[in-house]
C-alpha positions as CSV (number, residue, x, y, z in Angstrom):
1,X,45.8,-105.2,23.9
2,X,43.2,-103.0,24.1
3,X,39.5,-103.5,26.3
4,X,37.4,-103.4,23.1
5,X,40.2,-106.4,21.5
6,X,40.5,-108.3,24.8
7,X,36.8,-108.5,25.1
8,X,36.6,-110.0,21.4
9,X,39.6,-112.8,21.9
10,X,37.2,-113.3,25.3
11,X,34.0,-113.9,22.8
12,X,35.6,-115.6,20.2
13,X,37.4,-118.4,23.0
14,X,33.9,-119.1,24.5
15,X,32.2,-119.8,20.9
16,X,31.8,-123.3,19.8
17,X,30.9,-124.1,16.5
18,X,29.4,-120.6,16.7
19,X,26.8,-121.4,19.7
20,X,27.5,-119.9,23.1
21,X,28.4,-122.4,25.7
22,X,25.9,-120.1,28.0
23,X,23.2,-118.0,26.7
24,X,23.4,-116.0,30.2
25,X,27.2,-115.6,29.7
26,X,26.8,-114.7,25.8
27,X,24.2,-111.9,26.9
28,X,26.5,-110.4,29.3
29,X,29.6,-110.5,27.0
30,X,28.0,-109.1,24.1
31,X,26.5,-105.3,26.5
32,X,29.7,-105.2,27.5
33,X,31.0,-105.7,24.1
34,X,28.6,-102.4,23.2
35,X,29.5,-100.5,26.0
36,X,33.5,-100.1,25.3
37,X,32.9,-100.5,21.4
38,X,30.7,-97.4,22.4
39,X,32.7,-95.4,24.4
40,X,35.7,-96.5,22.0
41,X,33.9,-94.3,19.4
42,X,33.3,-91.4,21.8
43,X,36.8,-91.3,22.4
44,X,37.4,-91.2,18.5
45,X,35.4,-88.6,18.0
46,X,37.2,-85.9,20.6
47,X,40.1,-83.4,18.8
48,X,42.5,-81.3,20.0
49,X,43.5,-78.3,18.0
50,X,46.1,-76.2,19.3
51,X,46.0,-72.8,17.7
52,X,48.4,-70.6,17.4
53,X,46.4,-67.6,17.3
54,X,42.6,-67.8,18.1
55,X,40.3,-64.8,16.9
56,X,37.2,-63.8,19.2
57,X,34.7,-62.6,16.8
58,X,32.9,-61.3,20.0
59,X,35.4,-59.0,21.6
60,X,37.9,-58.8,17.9
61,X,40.8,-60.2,20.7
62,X,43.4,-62.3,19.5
63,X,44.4,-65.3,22.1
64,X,47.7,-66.8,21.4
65,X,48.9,-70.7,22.4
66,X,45.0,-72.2,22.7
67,X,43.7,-75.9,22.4
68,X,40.2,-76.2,21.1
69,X,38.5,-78.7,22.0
70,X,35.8,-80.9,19.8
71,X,33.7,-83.5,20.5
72,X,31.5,-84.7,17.8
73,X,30.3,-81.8,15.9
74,X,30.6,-79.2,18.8
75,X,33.0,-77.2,20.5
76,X,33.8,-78.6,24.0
77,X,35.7,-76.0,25.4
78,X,38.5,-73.5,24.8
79,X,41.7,-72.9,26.8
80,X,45.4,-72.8,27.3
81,X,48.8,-74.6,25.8
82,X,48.7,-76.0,29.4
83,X,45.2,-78.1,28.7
84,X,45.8,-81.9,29.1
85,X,45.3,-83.7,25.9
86,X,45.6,-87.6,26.7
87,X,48.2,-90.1,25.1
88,X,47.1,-91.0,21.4
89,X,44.7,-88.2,21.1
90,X,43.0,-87.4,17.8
91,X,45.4,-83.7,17.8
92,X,45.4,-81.4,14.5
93,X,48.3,-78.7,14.8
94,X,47.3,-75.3,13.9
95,X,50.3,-73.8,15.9
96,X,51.9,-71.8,12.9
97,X,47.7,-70.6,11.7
98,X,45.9,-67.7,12.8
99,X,42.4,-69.6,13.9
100,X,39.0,-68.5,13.2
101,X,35.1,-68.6,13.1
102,X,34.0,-70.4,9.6
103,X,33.0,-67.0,7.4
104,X,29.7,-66.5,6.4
105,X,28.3,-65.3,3.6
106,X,24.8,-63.4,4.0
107,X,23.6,-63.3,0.3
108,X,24.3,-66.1,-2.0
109,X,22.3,-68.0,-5.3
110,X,24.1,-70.8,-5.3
111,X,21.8,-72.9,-7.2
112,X,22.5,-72.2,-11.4
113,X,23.9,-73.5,-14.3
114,X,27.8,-74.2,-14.3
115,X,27.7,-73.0,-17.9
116,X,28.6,-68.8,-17.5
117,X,26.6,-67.9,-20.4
118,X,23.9,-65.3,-19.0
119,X,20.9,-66.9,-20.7
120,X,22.3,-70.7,-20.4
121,X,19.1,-71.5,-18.1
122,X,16.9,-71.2,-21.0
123,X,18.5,-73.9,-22.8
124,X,19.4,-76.6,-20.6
125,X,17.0,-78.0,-17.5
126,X,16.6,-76.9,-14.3
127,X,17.8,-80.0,-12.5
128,X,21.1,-78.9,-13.9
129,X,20.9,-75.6,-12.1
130,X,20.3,-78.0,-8.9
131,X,23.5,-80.2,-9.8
132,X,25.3,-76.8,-10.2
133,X,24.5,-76.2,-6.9
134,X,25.8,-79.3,-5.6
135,X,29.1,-78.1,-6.8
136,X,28.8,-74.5,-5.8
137,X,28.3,-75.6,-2.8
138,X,31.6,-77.7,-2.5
139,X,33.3,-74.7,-3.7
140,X,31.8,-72.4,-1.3
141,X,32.5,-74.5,2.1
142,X,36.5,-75.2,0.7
143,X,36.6,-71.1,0.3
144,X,36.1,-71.2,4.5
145,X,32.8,-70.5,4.4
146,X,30.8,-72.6,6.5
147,X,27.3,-70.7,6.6
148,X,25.5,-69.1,3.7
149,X,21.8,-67.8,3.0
150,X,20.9,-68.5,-0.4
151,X,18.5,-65.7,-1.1
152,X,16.2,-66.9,-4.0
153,X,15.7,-70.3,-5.8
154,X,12.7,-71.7,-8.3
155,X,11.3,-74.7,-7.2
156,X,12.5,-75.2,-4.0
157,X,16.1,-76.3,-5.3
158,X,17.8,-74.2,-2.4
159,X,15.8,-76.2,0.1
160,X,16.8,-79.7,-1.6
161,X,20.4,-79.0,-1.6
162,X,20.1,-77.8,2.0
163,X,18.6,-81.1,2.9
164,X,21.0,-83.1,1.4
165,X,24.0,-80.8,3.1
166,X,22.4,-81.5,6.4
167,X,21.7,-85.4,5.5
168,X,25.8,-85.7,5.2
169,X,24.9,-86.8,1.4
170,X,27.0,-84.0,-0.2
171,X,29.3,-81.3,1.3
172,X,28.5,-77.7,2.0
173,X,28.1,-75.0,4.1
174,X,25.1,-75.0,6.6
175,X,22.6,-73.1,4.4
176,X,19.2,-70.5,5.3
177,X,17.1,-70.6,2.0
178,X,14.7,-68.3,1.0
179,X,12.7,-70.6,-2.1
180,X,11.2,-68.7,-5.0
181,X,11.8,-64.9,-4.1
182,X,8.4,-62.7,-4.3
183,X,8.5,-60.0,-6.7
184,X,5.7,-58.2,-8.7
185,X,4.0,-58.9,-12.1
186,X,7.0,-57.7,-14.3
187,X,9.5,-56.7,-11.4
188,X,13.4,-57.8,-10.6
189,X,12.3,-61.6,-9.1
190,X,10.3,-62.1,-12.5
191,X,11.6,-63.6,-15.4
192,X,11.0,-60.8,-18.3
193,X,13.2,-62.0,-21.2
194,X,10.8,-63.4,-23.2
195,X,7.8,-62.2,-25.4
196,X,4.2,-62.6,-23.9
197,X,3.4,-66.1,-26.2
198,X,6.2,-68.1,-23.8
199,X,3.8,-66.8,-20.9
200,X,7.5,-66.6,-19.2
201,X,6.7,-66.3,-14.7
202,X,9.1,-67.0,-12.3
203,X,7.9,-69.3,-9.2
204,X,7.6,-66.1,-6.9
205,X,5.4,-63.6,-8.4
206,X,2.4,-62.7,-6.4
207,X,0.2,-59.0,-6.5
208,X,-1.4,-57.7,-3.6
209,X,-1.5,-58.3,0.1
210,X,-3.4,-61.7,0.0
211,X,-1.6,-63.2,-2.8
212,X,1.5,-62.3,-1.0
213,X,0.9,-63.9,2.1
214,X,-0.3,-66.9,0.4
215,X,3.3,-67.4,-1.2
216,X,4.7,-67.3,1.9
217,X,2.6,-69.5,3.3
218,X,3.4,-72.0,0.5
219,X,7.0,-71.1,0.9
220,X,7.1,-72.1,4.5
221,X,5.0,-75.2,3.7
222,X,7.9,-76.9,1.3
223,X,10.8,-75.7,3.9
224,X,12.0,-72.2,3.4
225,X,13.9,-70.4,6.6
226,X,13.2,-67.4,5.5
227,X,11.8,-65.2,2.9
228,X,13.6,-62.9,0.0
229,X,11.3,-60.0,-2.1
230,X,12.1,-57.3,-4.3
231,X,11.7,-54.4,-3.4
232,X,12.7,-52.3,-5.9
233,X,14.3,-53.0,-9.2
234,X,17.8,-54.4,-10.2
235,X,20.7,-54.6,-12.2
236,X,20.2,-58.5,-13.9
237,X,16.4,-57.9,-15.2
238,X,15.0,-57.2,-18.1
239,X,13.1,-53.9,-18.0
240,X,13.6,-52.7,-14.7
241,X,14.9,-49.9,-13.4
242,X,17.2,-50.4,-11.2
243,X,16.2,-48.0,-8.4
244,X,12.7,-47.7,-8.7
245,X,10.4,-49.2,-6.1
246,X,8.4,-52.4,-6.3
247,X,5.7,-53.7,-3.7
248,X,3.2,-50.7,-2.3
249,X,4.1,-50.4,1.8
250,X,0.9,-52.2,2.3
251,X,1.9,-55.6,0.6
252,X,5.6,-55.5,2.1
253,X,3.9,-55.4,5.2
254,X,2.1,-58.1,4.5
255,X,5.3,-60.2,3.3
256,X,6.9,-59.2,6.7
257,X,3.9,-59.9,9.0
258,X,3.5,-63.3,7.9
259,X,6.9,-64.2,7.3
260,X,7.2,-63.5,11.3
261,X,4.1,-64.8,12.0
262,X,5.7,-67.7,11.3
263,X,8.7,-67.5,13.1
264,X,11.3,-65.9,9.3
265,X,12.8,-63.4,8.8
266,X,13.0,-60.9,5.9
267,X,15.8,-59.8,3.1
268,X,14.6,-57.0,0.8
269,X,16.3,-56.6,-2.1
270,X,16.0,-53.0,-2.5
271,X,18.8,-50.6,-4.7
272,X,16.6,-47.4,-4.8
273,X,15.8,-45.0,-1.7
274,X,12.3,-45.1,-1.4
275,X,12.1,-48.7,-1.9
276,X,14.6,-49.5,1.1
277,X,12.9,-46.8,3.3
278,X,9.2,-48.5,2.7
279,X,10.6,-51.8,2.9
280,X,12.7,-50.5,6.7
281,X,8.8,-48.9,7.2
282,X,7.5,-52.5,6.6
283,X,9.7,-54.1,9.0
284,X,12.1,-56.1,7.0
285,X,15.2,-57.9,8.9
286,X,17.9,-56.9,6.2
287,X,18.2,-54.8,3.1
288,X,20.2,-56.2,0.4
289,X,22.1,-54.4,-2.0
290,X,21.0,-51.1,-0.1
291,X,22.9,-49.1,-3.2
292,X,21.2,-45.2,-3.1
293,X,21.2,-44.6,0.6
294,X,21.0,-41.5,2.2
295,X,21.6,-40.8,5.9
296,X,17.7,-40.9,7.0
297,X,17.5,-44.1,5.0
298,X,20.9,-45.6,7.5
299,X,19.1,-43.4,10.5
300,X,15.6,-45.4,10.4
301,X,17.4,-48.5,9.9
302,X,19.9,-48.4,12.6
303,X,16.6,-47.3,15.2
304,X,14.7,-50.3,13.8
305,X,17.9,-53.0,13.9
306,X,18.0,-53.3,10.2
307,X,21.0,-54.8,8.8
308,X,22.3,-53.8,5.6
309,X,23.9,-56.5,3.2
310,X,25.9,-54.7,0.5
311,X,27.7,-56.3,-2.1
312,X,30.7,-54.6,-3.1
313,X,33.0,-57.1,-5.1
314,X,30.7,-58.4,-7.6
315,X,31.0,-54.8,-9.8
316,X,34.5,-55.7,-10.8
317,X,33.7,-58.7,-12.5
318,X,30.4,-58.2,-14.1
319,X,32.3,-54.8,-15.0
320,X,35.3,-57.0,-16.5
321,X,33.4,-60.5,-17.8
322,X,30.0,-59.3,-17.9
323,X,29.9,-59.4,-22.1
324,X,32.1,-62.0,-22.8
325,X,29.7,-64.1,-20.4
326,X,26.8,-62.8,-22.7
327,X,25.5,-59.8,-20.7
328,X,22.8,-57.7,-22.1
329,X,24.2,-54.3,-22.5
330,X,21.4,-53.1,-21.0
331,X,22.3,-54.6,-17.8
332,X,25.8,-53.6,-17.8
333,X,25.0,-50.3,-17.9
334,X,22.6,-50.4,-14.5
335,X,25.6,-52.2,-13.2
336,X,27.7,-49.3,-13.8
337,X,25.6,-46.9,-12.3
338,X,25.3,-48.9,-9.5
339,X,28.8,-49.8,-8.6
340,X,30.3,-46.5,-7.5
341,X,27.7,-45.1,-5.3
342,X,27.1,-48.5,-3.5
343,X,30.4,-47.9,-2.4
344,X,29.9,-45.1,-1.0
345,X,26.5,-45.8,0.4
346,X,28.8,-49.0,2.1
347,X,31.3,-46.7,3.7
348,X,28.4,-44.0,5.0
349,X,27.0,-47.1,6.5
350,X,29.9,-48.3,8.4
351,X,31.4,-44.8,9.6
352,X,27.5,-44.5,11.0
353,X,28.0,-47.5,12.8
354,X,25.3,-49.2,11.0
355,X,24.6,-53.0,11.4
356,X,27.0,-53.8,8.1
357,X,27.0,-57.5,7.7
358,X,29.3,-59.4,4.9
359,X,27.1,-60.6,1.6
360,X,28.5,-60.8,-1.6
361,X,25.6,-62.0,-4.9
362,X,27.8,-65.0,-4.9
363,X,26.6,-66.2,-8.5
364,X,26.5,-62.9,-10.0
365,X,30.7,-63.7,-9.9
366,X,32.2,-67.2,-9.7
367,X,31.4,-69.4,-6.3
368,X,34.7,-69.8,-4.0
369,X,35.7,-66.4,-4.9
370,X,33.7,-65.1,-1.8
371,X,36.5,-63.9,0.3
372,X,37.7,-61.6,-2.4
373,X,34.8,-59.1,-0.9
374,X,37.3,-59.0,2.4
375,X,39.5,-56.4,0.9
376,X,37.3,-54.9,-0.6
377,X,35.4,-53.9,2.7
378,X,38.9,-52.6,4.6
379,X,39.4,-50.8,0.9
380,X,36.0,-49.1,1.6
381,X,35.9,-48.4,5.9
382,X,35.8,-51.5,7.5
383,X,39.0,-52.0,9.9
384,X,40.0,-56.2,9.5
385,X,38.5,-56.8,12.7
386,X,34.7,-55.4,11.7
387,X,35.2,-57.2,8.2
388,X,35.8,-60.3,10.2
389,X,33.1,-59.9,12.7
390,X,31.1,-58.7,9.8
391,X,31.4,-62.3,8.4
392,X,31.2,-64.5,11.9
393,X,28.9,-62.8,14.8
394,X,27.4,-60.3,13.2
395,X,25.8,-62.5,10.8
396,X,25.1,-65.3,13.4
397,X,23.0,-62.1,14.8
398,X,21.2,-61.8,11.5
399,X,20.4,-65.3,11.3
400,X,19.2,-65.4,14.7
401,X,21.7,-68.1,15.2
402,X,23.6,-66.7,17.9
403,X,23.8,-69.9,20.0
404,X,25.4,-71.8,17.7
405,X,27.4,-70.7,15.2
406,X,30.1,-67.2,14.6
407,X,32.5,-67.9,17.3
408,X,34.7,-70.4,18.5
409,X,33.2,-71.4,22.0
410,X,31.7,-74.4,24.1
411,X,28.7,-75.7,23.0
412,X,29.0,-73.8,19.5
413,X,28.9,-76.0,16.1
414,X,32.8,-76.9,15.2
415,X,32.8,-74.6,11.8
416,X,36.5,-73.7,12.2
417,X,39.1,-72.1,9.7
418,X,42.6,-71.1,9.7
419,X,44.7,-69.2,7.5
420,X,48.6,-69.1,7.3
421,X,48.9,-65.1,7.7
422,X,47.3,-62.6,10.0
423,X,44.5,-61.5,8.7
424,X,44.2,-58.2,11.0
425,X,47.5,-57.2,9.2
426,X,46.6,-58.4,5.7
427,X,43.1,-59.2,5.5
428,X,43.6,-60.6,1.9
429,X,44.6,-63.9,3.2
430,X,41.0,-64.8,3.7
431,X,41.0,-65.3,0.4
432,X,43.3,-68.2,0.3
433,X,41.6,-71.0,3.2
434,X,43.9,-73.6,4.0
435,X,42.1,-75.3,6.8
436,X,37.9,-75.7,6.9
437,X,36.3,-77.6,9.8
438,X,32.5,-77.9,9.6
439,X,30.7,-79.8,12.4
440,X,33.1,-81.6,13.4
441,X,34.4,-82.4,10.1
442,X,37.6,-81.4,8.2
443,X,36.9,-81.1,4.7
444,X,40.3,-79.0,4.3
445,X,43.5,-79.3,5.4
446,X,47.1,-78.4,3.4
C-alpha cells in the first residue's frame, strides 16, 4: 500500500459517524494527507524519454542513447542511457526516433474561414474565421509545430485564440500575434475588393506618422506581441502591385519606433526592393516575403541583424489550386512572377549567410502542410541541418525567445518532436510528425 492510501485507511478508521474523534489529530492527519497527495502529483508529473537520436539545434550535433528529462512543462535535464530513471516511472520510448526541437513556423494566418473559396469571408461571419482558427490551430501543433507567429488578424481574433491556447482551453502551438496588420489607404493590408458604397477598410489601415503610432498603440492595448505592416504590395490584393513600395521611410519609422518603445518587434511584409531597403532603413526586425532582393538589400540587412522570412512552398499550390479555390486571375499572375525569383532571392540569401529563418504564409496553402517548405529549402541551399535550425534556434532568436524555447535543454519549455527517419539524410520526413510534445504535454504519439 502506498503512503498516500495508508494515510486514507488511517483517516477513514479514526472517523466516527463522520466527526473526528480529535480535532488536533484530524488537523494533523489531513497536512499530512496534502503533503504526500502533493508530492504524489509531483512525482506524476516527471517523464523519461529515452531518445534514440537527439538533435542540438545549437551546435546541428546529433547525440545518440539520451534520456530527457521533464518535469511539468519544462525540461529538467538532458543526459546519458546510463541516467537513473526510478521503478514505475512515467517513461515514453523514443529509442527507434530521431528527437527534436518542436518546429516553428515564423509567418502564419491562421485565423480564416475553413471554406477554401478565396472570397468565402465576404459571405459568412467573422467569428467563423476565429473557429477556423481553432482548428488550424489543432492542425498546425499535430504537424510538429509547437511555435508559430500569426502575422495579421482583424479584430484581435489572433490574440483570442492565443489566450485560449495558453488557458489549456483548446490545443495549439504557443503563438506571437501581430492583430490587424498596418497598411496604407488602398495598400496590401487593406481590403480593396469592393466598390467605394460598401466603404470596405480593413482593421489596420492608418496614414501618416501619428495615425500610425496610434494603431500600434491600440494594438498593444488589446494584447498584440508584436506588430506586422506592409511595406510594399502583394500578390493576394486587389490593385496592388506586387513590388511597389508602401509606407514613406518616415512613417515605417514611426511603426518601428513605437513598436520598440514598447518592448515589439517588427515583420515587414515587403516583395519589392525599395520597399525592403526603406523598411531595413527603418529598422524593422524581419522582412517577410523579401521576393526582389539584390545583394545591397541582403548586405544592409545582414549589418543591421535583419532576418529574412521567405516563403517558398506556398507558389506550388496557389500555382496548382489557386483557380479552382476561386483566385482572381489577377492575382495568379503576381503569383507567378513572384515565385521564381523568390527562389532565387532565398538561395542568394543563404549562400550570403544571411539570417534565413523558416516562414511559410500558412493559409495561403492548407494548415498542417507546414513541413512541406523543409524540402523545399535543402531544394533551394539550405543543408538539413540550417533548415532545421532555421525552424528551432534561429527563430527562438527572432522571437526573442531564446530562453525558452528551440532546443531541447534544462529549464527550456518541453515542445519536443520526433520523427521515425533521419531527417539530416532525408529531410522530407519532417513532413510526416509522429510524436508532438508541447509543455509538458503529448498531444501526439503513433
Amino acid at each position: 500500500m502506498s503512503l498516500v492510501s495508508h494515510t486514507n485507511a488511517v483517516i477513514t478508521h479514526l472517523t466516527v459517524g463522520g466527526i473526528m474523534r480529535n480535532r488536533y489529530l484530524n488537523l494533523k492527519m489531513l497536512a499530512l494527507f496534502a503533503v504526500l497527495t502533493s508530492t504524489s502529483a509531483l512525482a506524476q508529473d516527471v517523464t523519461y524519454i529515452r531518445a534514440g537520436s537527439l538533435f542540438d539545434s545549437r551546435t546541428g550535433d546529433v547525440v545518440r542513447d539520451a534520456v530527457i528529462i521533464v518535469d511539468g512543462d519544462v525540461i529538467r535535464s538532458v543526459g546519458g542511457y546510463g541516467t537513473a530513471i526510478p521503478n514505475g516511472a512515467n517513461v515514453i520510448d523514443l529509442s527507434d526516433s530521431f528527437v527534436l526541437p518542436g518546429v516553428m513556423d515564423m509567418h502564419t494566418h491562421i485565423v480564416g474561414n475553413l471554406d477554401p473559396y478565396y472570397f468565402s469571408r465576404y459571405f459568412q461571419s467573422p467569428h467563423r474565421a476565429t473557429i477556423g482558427g481553432v482548428v488550424n490551430a489543432e492542425k498546425t501543433l499535430m504537424a510538429g509545430f509547437t511555435t508559430i507567429r500569426n502575422v495579421g488578424a482583424g479584430d484581435y481574433a489572433d490574440v483570442a485564440l492565443r489566450n485560449a491556447i495558453n488557458a489549456g482551453e483548446v490545443p495549439g502551438p504557443r503563438m506571437a500575434v501581430s492583430g490587424p496588420s498596418l497598411g496604407i489607404t488602398g495598400g496590401h493590408c487593406d481590403s480593396n475588393s469592393l466598390n467605394s458604397s460598401f466603404e470596405e477598410r480593413s482593421d489596420g489601415v492608418a496614414d501618416g506618422p501619428w495615425a500610425v503610432r496610434q494603431k500600434v498603440r491600440e494594438n498593444v492595448k488589446y494584447g498584440a506581441d508584436l506588430t506586422k505592416f506592409c511595406a510594399t504590395g502583394g500578390v493576394f490584393s486587389k490593385g496592388t502591385k506586387v513590388g511597389a513600395t508602401q509606407y514613406t521611410l518616415e512613417e515605417m519609422q514611426a511603426i518601428v519606433d513605437e513598436s520598440h518603445t514598447h518592448d515589439r518587434k517588427v515583420a515587414a511584409h515587403a516583395h519589392g526592393n525599395e520597399g525592403i531597403k526603406r523598411a531595413i532603413l527603418a529598422g524593422v526586425d524581419s522582412i517577410e516575403h523579401a521576393s526582389f532582393l539584390d545583394e545591397e538589400a541582403v548586405h544592409m540587412g545582414m549589418d543591421r541583424g535583419t532576418y529574412f522570412a521567405l516563403d517558398i512552398y506556398n507558389t506550388e499550390y496557389t500555382l496548382e489550386r489557386g483557380a479552382a479555390n476561386g483566385v482572381p486571375e489577377e492575382n495568379i499572375e503576381k503569383e507567378r512572377q513572384v515565385g521564381t525569383i523568390q527562389r532565387q532571392s532565398f538561395t542568394m540569401a543563404v549562400e550570403m549567410g544571411a539570417k534565413v529563418v523558416f516562414a511559410t504564409d500558412s493559409g495561403v496553402y492548407p494548415h498542417g502542410d507546414n513541413g512541406k517548405q523543409f524540402a523545399r529549402a535543402v531544394r533551394f541551399g539550405m543543408t538539413p541541418t540550417q533548415a532545421i535550425q532555421s525552424a528551432t534556434s534561429l527563430t527562438a532568436d527572432l522571437l526573442g525567445w531564446e530562453d525558452r524555447v528551440g532546443e531541447i535543454s534544462p529549464g527550456f519549455y518541453a515542445d519536443i518532436i520526433a520523427v521515425d527517419g533521419n531527417p539530416l539524410d532525408d529531410i522530407s520526413e519532417l513532413e510526416d510528425v509522429d510524436f508532438v510534445m508541447k509543455g509538458g504535454v503529448v498531444y501526439k504519439d503513433q
